[in-house]
C-alpha positions in Angstrom: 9.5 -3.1 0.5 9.5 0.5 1.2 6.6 2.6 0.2 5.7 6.2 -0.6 2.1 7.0 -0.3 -0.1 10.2 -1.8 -3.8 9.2 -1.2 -6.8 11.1 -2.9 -8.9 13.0 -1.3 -11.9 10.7 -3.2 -11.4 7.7 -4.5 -11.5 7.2 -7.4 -13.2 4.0 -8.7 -13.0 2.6 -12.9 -16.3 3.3 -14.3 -18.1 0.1 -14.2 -16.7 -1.0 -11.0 -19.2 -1.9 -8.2 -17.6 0.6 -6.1 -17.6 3.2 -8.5 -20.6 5.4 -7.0 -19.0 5.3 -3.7 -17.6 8.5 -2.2 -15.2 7.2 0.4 -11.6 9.2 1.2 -8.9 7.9 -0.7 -7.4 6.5 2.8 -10.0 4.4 3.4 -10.4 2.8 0.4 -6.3 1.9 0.8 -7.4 0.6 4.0 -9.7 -1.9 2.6 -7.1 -2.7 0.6 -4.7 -3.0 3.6 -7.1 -5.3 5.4 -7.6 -7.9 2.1 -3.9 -7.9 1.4 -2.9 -8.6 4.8 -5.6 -11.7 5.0 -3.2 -13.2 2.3 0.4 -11.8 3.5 0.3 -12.6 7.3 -0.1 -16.3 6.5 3.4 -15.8 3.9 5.0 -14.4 6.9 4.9 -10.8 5.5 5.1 -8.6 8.7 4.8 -4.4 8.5 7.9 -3.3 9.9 6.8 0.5 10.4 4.1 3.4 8.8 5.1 7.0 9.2 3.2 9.9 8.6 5.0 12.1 6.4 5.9 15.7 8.0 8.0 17.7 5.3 9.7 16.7 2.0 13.4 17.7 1.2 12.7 17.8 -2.4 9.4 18.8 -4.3 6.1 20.1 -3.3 5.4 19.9 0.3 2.3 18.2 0.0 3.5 15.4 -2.3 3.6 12.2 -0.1 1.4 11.7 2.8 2.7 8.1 4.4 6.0 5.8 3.8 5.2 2.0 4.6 8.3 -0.2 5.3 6.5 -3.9 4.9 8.9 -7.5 5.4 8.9 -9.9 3.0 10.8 -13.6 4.2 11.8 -13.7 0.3 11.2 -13.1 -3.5 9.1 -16.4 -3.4 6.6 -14.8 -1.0 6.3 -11.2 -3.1 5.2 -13.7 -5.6 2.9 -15.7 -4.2 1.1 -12.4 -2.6 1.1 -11.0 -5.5 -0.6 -14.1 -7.7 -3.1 -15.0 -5.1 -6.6 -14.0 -6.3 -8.0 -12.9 -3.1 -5.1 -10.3 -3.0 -5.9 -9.1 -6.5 -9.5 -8.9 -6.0 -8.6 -6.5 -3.3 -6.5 -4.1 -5.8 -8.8 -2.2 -7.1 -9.7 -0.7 -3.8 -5.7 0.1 -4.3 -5.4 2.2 -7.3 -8.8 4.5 -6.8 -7.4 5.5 -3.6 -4.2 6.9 -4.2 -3.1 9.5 -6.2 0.8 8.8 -6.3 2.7 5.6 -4.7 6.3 4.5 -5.0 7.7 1.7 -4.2 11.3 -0.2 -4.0 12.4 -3.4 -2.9 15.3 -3.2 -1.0 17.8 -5.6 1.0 18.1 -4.5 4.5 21.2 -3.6 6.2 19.7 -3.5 9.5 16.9 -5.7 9.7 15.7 -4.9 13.0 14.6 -1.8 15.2 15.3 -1.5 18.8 
């Protein structure tokens, strides 16, 4: 999985949520995120492969993204079971009130290791 990160400067929290008087950065509230996922993906064998701060942008405004993720999966089975476990989706929330923009793709590598 390859993803393109724009975090907010505040997270923003759904009104009613237990975090929603908190004012943490965006960032952070992705890392919490970050931290509960991975509880559930390292034991699936998901592995990050590499985080990069983004520089400059060919196309669009040049503050658009802020970080590209490149994350392993061993298959479509584990996505799936990530993805359905409820400790990863109680962890979501902290997700979507921290970024302002994502996009992500699944892709198939050609290269599938760095040296």
């Amino acid at each position: 999985f390859v993803h393109v990160l724009d975090y907010r400067d505040t997270a923003q929290y759904a009104e009613g949520d237990a975090d929603a008087d908190d004012t943490r950065p965006g960032r952070d509230a992705v890392s919490l995120y970050s931290t509960n996922a991975g509880s559930v993906a390292g034991p699936l064998g998901v592995r990050p492969l590499a985080w990069f701060e983004v520089e400059a942008v060919m196309i669009g405004p040049p503050d658009t993204w802020e970080e590209v993720r490149i994350n392993w999966f061993p298959s479509h089975a584990a996505f799936e079971a990530l993805t359905s476990d409820p400790t990863w989706q109680t962890g979501t929330h902290h997700r979507t009130a921290g970024l302002e923009e994502t996009y992500a793709i699944m892709t198939l590598p050609v290269i599938n290791r760095f040296e």
